[in-house]
Structures are given as C-alpha cells and as structure tokens.
C-alpha positions, -999 to +999 in steps of 0.1 A: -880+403-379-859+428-361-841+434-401-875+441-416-888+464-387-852+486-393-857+487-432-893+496-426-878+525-402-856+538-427-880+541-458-904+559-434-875+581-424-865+584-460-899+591-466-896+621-440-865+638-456-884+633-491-911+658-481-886+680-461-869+682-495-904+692-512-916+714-488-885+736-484-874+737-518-913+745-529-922+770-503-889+786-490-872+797-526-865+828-537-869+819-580-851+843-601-868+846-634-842+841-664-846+842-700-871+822-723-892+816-696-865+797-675-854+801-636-831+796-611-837+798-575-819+804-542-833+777-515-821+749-488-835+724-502-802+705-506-794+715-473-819+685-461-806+664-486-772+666-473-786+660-436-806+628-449-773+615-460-755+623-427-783+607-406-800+578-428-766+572-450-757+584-489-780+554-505-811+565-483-802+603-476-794+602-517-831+589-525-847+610-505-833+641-518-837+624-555-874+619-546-883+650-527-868+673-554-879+656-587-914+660-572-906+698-565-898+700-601-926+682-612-950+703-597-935+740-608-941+744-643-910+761-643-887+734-634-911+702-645-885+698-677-857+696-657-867+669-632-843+643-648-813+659-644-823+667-607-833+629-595-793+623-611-776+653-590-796+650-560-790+613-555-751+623-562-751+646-535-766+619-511-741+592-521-710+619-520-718+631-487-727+595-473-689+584-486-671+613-473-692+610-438-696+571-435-671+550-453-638+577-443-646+594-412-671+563-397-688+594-379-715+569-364-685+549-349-674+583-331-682+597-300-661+627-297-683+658-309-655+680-322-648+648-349-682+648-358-685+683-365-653+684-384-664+653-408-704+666-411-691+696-427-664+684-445-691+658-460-713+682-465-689+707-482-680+677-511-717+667-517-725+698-519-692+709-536-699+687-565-733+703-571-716+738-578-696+720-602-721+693-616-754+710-614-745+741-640-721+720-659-748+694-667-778+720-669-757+737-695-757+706-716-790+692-706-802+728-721-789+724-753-789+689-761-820+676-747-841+701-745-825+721-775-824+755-762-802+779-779-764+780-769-768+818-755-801+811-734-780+780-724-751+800-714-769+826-695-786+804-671-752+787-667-736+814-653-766+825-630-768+787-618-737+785-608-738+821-586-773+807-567-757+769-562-725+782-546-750+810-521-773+779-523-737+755-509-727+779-482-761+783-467-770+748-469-735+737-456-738+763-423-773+755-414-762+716-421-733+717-397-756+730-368-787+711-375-770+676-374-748+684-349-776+699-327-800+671-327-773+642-330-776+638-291-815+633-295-811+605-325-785+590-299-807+589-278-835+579-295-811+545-310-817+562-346-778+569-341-763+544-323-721+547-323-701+515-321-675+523-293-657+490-299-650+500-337-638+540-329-641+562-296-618+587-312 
C-alpha cells in the first residue's frame, strides 16, 4: 500500500514538472523567427526539466520534461513538426542528469550542502551539455531527412540553434543550481527528499 501511495506521489509530481515545462517554455520564450517559416527560441524550459530530474530522478524528471515539452510543441504551430525529436532530447536530458546526480554522486544519500551543490550543477551541466550538442546536431538532420527541408534552410537554423541552446544551457544551469539547492531543505523536510545517512554523510 505504502509502494502504490509513493508511485501515485511521483506521477502527480511528475505531472507537476510536466506543466512547469509547458507553461515556461509556452509563455516565458523569446522565439526568434528563422527562415521558411521556422524558429528558435531562447527559454528555461529545460531548466525545469533538469530540476525534475534532480528531485523526482532521470526516469521521472526525464518524462516530465519529454511530456511537458512535446505538448509545448504541439500547441505552437511553429514547433508542432518538431515535437518527435523533442520527447527524444528531453527525456535524454532527464536520464543524463538523473545518472550524473543519482547513480555517481548519490546526492540524496548526502547531507553536506556544499556536495550537493557541487553534483546539482555538475548534473545539470552534462544533461544540459548534451542538448547543445544533440539538439542542433539532430535538428539539423531531422530537417533534412524527415521533414525534407533544403540543406541551406537546414544549416541556418543549425547554427542559430546551437547559439540559443548554449544561452538557453547557462541560464537554465544558474537558475537550476539555486532553485534545487534553495528549496532542498523544504523537500527534506517535507520527506519528498529523504537522505540515507547510513549509506553517505559525506
């Protein structure tokens, strides 16, 4: 009973960091307008993907970003077409940073605050790391081979991708690093968080 009343918690949780990811990414973007009727945008959307991850774990935190953003897409007639290729690179942030944070630094099996800074940022820094990389990378092909736009278009909103993710990585990671970290004590508190002293009190 006490199993099913947690997993319950977490998909309503999940279900939280879903509309967080929808409602920042929809309403607090700046889109810049791009060739043939195309966009990219600077937002923080991934910024609450990144904090799902450090707080609900990369398989839950991953979903809800997945989720969250594919609807975003969905909605914009801008970004509908693109809406596989987000679910993929959203749920890859999740899992990333929920890796990095939770199976090599155990940061919910650590007490010490200067450690849990250190690994929320650093987790946050290779999910979000590999979406500089990944999401222009695969846009650029998803352009051209699925959705058959020419090479130059293709290349264009490859280069102006990868300028807004990396602004879109540095925000995300600064307001991460001091939104965890600031209300960690709370989901201590609250036994959202709970930190195993027996396993780490580093």
């Amino acid at each position: 009973m006490e199993r099913r009343n947690t997993n319950i918690m977490k998909l309503a949780e999940t279900a939280v960091f879903a509309a967080l990811c929808y409602v920042t990414f929809t309403f607090l973007q700046i889109k810049i307008p791009m060739p043939g009727g195309d966009a990219t945008s600077l937002h923080i959307g991934n910024a609450f993907c990144v904090l799902a991850a450090l707080i609900l774990g990369g398989g839950y935190g991953g979903i809800a970003g997945a989720i969250g953003m594919t609807i975003a897409d969905i909605m914009d007639p801008v970004y509908i077409v693109s809406a596989p290729k987000t679910f993929v690179l959203k749920l890859c942030i999740g899992l990333i940073t929920g890796l990095v944070a939770h199976r090599i630094a155990h940061i919910n099996e650590s007490s010490d605050r200067k450690y849990v800074l250190k690994w929320s940022i650093l987790a946050s820094v290779a999910g979000l790391g590999f979406n500089v990389i990944a999401d222009p990378l695969v846009g650029y092909f998803y352009k051209q081979i699925i959705l058959g736009q020419p090479q130059q278009m293709a290349e264009v909103l490859a280069k102006w991708s990868t300028a807004t993710t990396f602004v879109n990585a540095v925000i995300s990671v600064v307001l991460v690093g001091f939104l965890y970290n600031a209300v960690r004590p709370i989901l201590l508190k609250s036994g959202i968080v709970t930190v195993d002293q027996k396993r780490r009190a580093v």
